[in-house]
One Martini backbone bead per residue (centre of mass of N, CA, C, O) as a GRO file, in nm:
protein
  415
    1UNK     BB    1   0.086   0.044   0.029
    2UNK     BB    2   0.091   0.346  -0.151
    3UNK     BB    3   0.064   0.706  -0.066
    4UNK     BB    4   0.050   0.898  -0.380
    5UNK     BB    5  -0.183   1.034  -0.454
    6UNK     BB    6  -0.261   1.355  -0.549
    7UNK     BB    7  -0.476   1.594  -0.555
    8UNK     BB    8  -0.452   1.947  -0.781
    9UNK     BB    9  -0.697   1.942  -1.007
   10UNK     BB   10  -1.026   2.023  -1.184
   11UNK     BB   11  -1.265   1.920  -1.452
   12UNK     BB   12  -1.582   1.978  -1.626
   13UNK     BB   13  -1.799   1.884  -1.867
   14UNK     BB   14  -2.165   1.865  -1.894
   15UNK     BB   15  -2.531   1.850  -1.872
   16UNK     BB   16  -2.496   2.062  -1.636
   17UNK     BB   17  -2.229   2.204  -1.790
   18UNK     BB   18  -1.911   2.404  -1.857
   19UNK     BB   19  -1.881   2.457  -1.513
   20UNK     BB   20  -1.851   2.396  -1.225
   21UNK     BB   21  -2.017   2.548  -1.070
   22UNK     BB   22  -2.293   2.482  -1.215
   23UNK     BB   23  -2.273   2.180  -1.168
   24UNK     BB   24  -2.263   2.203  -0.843
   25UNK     BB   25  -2.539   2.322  -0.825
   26UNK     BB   26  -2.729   2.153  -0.979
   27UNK     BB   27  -2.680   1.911  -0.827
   28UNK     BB   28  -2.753   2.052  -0.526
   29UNK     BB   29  -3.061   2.057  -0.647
   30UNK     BB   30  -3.111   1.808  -0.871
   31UNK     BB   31  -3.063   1.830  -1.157
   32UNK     BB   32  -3.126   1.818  -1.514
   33UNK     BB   33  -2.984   1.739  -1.815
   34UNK     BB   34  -3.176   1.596  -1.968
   35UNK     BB   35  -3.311   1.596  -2.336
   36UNK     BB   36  -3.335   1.653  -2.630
   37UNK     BB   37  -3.209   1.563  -2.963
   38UNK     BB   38  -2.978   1.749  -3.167
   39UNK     BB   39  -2.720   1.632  -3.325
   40UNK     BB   40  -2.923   1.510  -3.512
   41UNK     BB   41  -3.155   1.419  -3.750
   42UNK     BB   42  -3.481   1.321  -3.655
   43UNK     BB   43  -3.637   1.005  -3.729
   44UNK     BB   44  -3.949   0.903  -3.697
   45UNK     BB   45  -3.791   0.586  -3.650
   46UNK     BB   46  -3.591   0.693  -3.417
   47UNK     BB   47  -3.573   0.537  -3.102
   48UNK     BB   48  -3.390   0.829  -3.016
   49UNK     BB   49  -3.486   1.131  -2.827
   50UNK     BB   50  -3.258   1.156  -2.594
   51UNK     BB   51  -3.024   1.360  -2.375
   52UNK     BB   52  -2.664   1.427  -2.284
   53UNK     BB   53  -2.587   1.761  -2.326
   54UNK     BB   54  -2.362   1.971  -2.398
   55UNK     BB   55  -2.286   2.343  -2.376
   56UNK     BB   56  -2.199   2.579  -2.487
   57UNK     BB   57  -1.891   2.813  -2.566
   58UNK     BB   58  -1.664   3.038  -2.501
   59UNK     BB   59  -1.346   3.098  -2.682
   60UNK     BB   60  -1.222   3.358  -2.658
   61UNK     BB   61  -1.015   3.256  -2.372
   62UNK     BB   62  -0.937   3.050  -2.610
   63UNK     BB   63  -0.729   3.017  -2.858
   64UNK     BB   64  -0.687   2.703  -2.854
   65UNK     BB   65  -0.990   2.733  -3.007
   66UNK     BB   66  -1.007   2.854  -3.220
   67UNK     BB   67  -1.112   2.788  -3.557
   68UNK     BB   68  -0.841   2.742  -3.667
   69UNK     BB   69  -0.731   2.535  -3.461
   70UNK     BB   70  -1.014   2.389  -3.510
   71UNK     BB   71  -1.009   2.302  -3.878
   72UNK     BB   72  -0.926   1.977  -3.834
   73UNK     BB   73  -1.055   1.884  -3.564
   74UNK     BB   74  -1.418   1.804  -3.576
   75UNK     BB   75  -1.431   1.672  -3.280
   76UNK     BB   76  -1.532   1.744  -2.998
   77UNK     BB   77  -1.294   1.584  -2.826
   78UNK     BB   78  -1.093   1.810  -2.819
   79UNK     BB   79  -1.213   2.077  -2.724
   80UNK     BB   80  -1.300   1.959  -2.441
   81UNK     BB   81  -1.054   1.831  -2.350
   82UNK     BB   82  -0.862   2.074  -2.337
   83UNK     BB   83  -1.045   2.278  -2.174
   84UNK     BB   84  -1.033   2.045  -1.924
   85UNK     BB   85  -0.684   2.108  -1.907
   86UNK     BB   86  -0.637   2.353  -1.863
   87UNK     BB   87  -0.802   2.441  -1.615
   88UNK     BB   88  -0.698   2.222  -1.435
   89UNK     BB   89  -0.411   2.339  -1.426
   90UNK     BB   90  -0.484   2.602  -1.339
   91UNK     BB   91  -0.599   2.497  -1.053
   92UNK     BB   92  -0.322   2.311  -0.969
   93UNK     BB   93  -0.042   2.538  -0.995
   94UNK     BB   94   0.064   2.385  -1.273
   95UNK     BB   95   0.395   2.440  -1.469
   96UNK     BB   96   0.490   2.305  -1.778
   97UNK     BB   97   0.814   2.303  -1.770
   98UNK     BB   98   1.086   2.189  -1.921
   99UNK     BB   99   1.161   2.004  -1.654
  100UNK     BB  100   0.855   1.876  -1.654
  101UNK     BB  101   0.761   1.765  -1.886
  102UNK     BB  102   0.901   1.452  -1.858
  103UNK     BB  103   0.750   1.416  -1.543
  104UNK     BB  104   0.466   1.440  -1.743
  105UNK     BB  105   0.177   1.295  -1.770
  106UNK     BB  106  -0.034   1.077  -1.983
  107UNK     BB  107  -0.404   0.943  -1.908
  108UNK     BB  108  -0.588   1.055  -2.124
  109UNK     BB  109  -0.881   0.956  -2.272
  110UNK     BB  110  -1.126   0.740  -2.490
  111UNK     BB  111  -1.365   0.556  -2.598
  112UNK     BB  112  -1.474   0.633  -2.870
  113UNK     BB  113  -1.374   0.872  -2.983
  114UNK     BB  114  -1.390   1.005  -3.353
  115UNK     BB  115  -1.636   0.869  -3.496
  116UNK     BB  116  -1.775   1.081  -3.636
  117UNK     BB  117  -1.561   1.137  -3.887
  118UNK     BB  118  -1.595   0.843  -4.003
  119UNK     BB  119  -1.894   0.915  -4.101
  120UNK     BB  120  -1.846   1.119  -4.263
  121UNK     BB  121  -1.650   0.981  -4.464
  122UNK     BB  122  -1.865   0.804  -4.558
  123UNK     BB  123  -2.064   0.999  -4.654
  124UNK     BB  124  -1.919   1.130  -4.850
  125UNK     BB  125  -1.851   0.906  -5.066
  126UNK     BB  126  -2.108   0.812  -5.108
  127UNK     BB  127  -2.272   1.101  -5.188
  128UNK     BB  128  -2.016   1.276  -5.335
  129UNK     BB  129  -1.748   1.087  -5.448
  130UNK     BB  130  -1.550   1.195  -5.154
  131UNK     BB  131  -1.294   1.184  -5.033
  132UNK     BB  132  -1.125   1.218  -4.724
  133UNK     BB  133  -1.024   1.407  -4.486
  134UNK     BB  134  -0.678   1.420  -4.410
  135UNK     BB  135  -0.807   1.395  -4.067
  136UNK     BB  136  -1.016   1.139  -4.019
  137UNK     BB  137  -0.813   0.951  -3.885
  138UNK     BB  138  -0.662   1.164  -3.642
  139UNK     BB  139  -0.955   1.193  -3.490
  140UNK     BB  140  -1.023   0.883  -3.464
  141UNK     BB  141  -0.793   0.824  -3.299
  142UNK     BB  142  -0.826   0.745  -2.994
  143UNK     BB  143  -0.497   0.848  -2.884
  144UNK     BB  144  -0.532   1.151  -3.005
  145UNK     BB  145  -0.592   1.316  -2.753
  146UNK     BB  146  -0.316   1.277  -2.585
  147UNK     BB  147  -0.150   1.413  -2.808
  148UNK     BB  148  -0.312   1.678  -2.796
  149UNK     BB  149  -0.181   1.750  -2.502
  150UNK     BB  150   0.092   1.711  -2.549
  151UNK     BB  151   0.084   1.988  -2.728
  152UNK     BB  152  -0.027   2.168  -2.547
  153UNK     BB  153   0.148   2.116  -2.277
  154UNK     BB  154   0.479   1.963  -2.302
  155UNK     BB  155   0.437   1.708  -2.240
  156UNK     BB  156   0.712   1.398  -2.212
  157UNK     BB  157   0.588   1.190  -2.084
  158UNK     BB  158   0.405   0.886  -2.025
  159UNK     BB  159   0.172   0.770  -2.263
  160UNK     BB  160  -0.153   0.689  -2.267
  161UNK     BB  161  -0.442   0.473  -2.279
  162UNK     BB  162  -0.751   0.333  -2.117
  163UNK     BB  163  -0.926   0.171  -2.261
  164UNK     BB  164  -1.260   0.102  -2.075
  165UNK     BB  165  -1.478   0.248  -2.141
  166UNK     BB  166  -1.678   0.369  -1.902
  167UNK     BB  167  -1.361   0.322  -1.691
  168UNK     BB  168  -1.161   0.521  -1.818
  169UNK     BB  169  -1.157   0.753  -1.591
  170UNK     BB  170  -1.020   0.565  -1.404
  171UNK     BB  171  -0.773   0.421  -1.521
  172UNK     BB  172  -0.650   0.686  -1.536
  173UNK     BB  173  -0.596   0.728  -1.247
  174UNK     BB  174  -0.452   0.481  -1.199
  175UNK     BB  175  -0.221   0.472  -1.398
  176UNK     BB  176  -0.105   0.728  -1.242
  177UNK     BB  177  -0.070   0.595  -0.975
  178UNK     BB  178   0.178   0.374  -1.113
  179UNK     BB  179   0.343   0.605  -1.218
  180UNK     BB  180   0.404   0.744  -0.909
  181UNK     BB  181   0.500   0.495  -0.764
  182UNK     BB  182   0.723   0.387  -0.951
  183UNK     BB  183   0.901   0.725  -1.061
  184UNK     BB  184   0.764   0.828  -1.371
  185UNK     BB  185   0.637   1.062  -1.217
  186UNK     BB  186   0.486   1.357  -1.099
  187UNK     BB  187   0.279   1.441  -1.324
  188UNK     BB  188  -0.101   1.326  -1.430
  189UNK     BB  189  -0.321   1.358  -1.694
  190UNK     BB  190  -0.646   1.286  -1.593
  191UNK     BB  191  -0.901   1.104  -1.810
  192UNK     BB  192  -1.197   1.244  -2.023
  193UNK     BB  193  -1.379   1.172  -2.315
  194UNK     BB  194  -1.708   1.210  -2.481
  195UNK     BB  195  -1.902   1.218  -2.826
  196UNK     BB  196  -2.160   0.966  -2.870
  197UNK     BB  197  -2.376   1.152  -3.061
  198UNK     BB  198  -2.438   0.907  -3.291
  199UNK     BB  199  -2.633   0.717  -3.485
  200UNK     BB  200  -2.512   0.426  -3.433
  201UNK     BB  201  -2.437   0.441  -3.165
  202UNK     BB  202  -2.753   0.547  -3.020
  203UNK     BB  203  -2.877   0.277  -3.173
  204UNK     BB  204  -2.718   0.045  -3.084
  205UNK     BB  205  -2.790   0.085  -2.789
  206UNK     BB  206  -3.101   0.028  -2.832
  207UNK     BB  207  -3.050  -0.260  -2.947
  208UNK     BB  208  -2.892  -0.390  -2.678
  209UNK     BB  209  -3.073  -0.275  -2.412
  210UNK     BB  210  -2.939   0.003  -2.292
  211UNK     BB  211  -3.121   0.221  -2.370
  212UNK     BB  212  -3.351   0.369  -2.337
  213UNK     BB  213  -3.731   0.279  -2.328
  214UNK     BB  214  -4.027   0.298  -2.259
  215UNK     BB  215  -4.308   0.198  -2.220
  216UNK     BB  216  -4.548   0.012  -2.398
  217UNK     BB  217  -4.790   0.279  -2.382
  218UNK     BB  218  -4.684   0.506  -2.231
  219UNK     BB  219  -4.664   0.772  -2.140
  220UNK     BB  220  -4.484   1.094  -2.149
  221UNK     BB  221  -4.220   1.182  -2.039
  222UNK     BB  222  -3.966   1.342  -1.924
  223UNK     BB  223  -3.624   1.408  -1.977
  224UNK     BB  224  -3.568   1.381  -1.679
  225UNK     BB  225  -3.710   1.101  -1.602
  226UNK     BB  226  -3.502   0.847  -1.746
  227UNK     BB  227  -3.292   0.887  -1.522
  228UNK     BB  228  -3.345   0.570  -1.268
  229UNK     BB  229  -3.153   0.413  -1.027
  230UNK     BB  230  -3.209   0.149  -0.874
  231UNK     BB  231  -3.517   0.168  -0.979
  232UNK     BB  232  -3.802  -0.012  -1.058
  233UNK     BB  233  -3.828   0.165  -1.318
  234UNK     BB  234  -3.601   0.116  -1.477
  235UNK     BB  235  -3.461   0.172  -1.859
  236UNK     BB  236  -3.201   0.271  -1.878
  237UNK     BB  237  -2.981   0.478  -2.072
  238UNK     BB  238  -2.860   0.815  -2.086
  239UNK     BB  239  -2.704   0.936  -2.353
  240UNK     BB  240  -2.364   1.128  -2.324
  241UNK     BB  241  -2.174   1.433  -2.273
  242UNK     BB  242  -1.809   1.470  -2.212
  243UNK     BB  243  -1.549   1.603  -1.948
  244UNK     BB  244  -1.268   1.511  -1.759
  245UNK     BB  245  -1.030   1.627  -1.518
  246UNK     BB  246  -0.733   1.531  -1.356
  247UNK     BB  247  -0.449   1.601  -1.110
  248UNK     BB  248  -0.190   1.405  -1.060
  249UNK     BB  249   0.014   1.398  -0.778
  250UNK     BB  250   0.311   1.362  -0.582
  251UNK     BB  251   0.364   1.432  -0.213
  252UNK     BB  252   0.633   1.550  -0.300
  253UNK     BB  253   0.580   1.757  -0.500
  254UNK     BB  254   0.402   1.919  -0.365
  255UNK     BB  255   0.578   1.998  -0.149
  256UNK     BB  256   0.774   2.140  -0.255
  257UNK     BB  257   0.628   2.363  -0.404
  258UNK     BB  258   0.325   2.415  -0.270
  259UNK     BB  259   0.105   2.235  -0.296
  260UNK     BB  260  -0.242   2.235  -0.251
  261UNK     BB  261  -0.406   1.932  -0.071
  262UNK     BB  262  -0.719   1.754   0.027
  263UNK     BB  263  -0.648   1.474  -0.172
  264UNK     BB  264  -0.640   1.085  -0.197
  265UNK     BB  265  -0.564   0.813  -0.361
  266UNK     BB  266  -0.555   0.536  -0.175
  267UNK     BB  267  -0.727   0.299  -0.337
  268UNK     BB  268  -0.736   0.008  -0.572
  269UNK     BB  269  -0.878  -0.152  -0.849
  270UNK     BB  270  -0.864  -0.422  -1.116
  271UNK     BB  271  -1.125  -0.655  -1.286
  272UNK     BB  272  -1.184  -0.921  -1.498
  273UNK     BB  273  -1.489  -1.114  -1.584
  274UNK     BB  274  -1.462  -1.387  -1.780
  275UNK     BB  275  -1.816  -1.384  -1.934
  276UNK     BB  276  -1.942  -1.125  -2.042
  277UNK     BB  277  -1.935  -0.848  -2.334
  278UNK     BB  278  -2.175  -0.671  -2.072
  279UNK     BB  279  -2.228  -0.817  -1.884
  280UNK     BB  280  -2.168  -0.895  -1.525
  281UNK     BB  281  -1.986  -1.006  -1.260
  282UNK     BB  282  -1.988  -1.021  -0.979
  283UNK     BB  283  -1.727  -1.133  -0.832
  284UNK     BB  284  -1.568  -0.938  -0.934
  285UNK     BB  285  -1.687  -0.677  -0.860
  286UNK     BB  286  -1.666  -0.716  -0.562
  287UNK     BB  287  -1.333  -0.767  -0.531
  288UNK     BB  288  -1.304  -0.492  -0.620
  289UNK     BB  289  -1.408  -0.337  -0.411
  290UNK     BB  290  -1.243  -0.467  -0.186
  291UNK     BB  291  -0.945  -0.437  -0.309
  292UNK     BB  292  -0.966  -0.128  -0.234
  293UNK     BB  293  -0.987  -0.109   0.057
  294UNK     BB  294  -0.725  -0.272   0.105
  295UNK     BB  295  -0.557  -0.100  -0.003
  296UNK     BB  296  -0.564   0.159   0.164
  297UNK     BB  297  -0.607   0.023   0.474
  298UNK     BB  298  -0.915  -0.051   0.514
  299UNK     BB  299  -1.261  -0.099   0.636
  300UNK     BB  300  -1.543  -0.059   0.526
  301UNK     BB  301  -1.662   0.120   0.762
  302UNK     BB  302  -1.481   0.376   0.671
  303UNK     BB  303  -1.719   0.403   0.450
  304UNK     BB  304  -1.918   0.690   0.391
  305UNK     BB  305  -1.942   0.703   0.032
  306UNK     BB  306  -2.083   0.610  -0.260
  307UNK     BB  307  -2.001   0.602  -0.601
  308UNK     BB  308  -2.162   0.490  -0.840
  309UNK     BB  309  -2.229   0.314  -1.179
  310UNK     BB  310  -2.539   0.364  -1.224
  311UNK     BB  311  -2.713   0.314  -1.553
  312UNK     BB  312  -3.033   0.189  -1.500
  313UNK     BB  313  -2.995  -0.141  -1.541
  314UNK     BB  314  -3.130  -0.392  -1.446
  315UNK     BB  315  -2.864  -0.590  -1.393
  316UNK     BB  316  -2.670  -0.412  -1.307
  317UNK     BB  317  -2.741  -0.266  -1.055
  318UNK     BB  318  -2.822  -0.546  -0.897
  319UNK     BB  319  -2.492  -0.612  -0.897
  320UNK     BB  320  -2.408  -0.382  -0.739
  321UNK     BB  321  -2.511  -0.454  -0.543
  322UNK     BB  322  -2.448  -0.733  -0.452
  323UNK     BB  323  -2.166  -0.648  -0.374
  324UNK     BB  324  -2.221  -0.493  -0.174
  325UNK     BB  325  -2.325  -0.643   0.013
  326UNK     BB  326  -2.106  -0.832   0.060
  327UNK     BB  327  -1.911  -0.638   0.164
  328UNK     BB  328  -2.114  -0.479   0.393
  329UNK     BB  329  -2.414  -0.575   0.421
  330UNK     BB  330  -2.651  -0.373   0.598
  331UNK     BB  331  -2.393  -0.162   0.571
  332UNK     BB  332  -2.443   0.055   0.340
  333UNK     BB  333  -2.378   0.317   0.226
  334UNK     BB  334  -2.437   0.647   0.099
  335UNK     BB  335  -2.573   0.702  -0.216
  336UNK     BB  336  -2.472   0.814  -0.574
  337UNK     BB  337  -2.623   0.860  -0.854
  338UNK     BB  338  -2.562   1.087  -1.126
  339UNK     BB  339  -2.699   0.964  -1.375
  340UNK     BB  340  -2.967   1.106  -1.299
  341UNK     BB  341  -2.852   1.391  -1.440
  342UNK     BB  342  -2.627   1.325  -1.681
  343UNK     BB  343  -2.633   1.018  -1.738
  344UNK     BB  344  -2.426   0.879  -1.985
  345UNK     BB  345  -2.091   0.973  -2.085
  346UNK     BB  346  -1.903   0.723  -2.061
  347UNK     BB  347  -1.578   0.736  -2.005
  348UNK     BB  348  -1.656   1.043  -1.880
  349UNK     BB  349  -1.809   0.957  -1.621
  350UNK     BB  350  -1.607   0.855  -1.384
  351UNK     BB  351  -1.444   1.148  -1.397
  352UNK     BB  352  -1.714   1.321  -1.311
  353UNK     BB  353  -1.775   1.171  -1.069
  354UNK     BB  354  -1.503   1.213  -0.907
  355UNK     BB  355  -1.555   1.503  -0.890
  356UNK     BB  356  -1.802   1.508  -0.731
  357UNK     BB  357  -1.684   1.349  -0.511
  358UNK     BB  358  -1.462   1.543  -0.416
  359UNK     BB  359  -1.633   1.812  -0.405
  360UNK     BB  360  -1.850   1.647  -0.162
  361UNK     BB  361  -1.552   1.628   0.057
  362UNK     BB  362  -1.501   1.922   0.078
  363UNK     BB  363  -1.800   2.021   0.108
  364UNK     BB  364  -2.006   1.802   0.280
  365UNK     BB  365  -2.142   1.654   0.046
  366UNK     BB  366  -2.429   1.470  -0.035
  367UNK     BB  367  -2.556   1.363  -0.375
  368UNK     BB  368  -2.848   1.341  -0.537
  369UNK     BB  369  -3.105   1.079  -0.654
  370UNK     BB  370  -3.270   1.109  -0.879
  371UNK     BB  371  -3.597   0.936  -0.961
  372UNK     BB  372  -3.669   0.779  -0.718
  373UNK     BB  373  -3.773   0.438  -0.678
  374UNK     BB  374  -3.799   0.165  -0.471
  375UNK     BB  375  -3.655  -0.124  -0.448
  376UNK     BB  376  -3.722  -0.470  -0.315
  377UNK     BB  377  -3.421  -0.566  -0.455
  378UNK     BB  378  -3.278  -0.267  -0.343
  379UNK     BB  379  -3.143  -0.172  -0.048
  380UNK     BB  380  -3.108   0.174  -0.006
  381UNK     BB  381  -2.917   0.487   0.013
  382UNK     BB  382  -2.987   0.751  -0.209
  383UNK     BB  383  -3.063   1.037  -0.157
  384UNK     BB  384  -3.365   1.145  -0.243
  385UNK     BB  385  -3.452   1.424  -0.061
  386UNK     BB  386  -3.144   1.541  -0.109
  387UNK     BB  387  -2.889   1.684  -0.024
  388UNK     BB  388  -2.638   1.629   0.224
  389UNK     BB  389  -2.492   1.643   0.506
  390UNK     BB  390  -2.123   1.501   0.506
  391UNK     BB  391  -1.836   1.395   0.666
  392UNK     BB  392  -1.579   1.229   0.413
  393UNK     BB  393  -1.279   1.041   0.436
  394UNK     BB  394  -1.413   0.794   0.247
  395UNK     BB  395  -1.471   0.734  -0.121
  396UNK     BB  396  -1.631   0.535  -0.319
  397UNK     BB  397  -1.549   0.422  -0.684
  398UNK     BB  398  -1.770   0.288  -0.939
  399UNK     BB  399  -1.660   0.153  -1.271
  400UNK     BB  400  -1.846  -0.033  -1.535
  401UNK     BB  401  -1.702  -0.204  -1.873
  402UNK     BB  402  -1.699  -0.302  -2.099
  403UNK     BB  403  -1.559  -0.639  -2.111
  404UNK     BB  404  -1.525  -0.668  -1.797
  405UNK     BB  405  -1.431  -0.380  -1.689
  406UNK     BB  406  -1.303  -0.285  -1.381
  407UNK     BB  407  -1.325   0.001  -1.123
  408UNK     BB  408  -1.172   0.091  -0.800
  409UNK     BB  409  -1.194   0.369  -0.539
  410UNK     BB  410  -1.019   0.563  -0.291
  411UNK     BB  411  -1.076   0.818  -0.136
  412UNK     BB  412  -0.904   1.088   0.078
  413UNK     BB  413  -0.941   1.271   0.298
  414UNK     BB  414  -0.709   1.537   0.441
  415UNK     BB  415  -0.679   1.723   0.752
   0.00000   0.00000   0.00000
């Protein structure tokens, strides 16, 4: 157990807003980021009528976003990626000079990549007879993103993707804190992006029976209700877009430069389901859970509340209850689903609900979860009341992505 892994800045954009203000305060009122899905006109026979859309912002105070500087970017995930690894640098007071390049890693990854760029070039070619744009490939490649930050940033320390579907932002803390730990790296730029709204990507959830789907016959309900964790009631998840940057630097540079920190990565764990290709598996899930506890040093009592992976899926729910059980027993700590008020955001889900668990141990606040009707074979305390004032010096994060990819980590505030 080596606790080497300080959180020095975080950042990030989603269906909740667009600067942190915004997102923490709306999460602590329980609003819901989910509206109509507008990146694309829908046909009256698209199965997939709402979304978790990240909303505009002003790129005037960034130059490095000028319409100039991504002309040739066209996939949103770089412009986003972008815009919250620089300001969580910014919140972080760490500034990537020459010296410090080489000692900068990045593990900020993307899930779905710029698939986007791929349907345009392949729309271009059938509808107009008319090669890709010479930057197709560039867009679409998915460790594409981690390269343009280290262009941007000018880190030239060892960089990865890390992509695990779901859980690539919180793998990408984990594996920056194997960097921190083994001392191949000072600070490491980590996170993720999705802007998984794109046609056949958004339809094929549907057919897979995983994205949102009225009950057949049901009156028409608000999109801000469609997104019900953990509920009697769930019916899948809402698709959605964001990103979020976390800076994790180890607790000798912080101390050296003089950078305050009072959150550390404390324990994780990454377990491999070896069982089917999206459903999830008790035991590897279970496994996780405990070995991020016994990585910290702690015993499950110790931890104040979970944040949950919880994505909505009558399955998925159900199995992280039961893990969240076999491990707690009847005092299973008090939950927080996030995705009820943003999506499901993809690859960068992990990322921004570590921000918000962040947040509110900084603030002593457990985040609302809306939509809440009780399941009685999942017996939780969700926090469906309204956000809770606690004090958590442990919060439980987990994370369960495609492929049975597992990821749990362990945070601790710091007195």
């Amino acid at each position: 157990m080596v606790k080497n892994a300080v959180i020095l800045g975080y950042d990030a954009v989603s269906p909740l807003g667009t600067d942190m203000e915004t997102q923490w305060e709306g999460a602590v009122r329980g609003e819901s980021g989910i509206g109509p899905l507008t990146r694309f006109p829908l046909a009256d026979s698209f199965p997939v009528r709402i979304a978790g859309q990240v909303g505009e912002f002003d790129v005037s105070s960034y130059p490095f976003l000028s319409p100039r500087n991504l002309a040739q970017w066209t996939s949103p995930i770089f412009k986003h990626a972008m815009l919250v690894v620089h300001r969580a640098l910014l919140n972080s007071g760490v500034e990537i000079t020459p010296d410090l390049a080489p000692r900068t890693a990045i593990t900020f990854s993307s899930a779905v990549g710029g698939l986007d760029a791929v349907l345009a070039a392949d729309r271009r070619m059938i509808g107009e007879g008319r090669m890709p744009h010479p930057f197709t490939n560039p867009n679409a490649c998915i460790n594409m993103v981690g390269g343009k930050i280290s262009i941007q940033t000018g880190a030239t320390g060892p960089i990865t993707a890390t992509i695990t579907a779901c859980a690539t932002g919180l793998t990408s803390m984990i594996v920056g804190k194997m960097l921190l730990d083994q001392g191949r790296a000072d600070v490491v730029i980590c996170g993720a992006v999705d802007f998984p709204l794109v046609e056949p990507i958004v339809a094929g959830f549907y057919t897979m029976n995983g994205a949102y789907r009225p009950r057949e016959g049901a009156l028409p309900e608000p999109p801000q209700r469609a997104s019900r964790p953990f509920s009697v009631d769930r019916r899948g998840f809402v698709v959605s877009e964001g990103a979020g940057c976390v800076i994790l630097a180890s607790r000798e540079f912080a101390n050296v430069h003089g950078l305050p920190y009072d959150i550390e990565l404390a324990g994780w764990s990454m377990t491999s389901d070896a069982h089917h290709f999206v459903a999830p598996n008790f035991e590897t899930v279970r496994r996780a859970i405990s070995e991020s506890i016994e990585n910290a040093g702690i015993s499950p009592v110790d931890i104040a509340s979970v944040n949950a992976h919880a994505t909505a899926t009558r399955v998925g729910d159900k199995i992280e209850f039961d893990a969240l059980y076999s491990v707690f027993g009847e005092k299973i700590p008090p939950i927080t689903a996030n995705k009820s008020m943003t999506g499901h955001c993809m690859g960068a889900s992990s990322a921004i609900e570590s921000i918000l668990a962040i947040t509110g141990m900084q603030e002593e606040i457990l985040l609302p979860t809306i939509n809440y009707s009780p399941d009685p074979e999942i017996d939780l305390d969700c926090i469906s009341e309204g956000a809770r004032h606690l004090n958590q010096e442990f919060v439980l994060k987990n994370a369960f992505g495609f492929g049975g990819c597992n990821a749990c980590v362990v945070f601790q505030k710091i007195a």
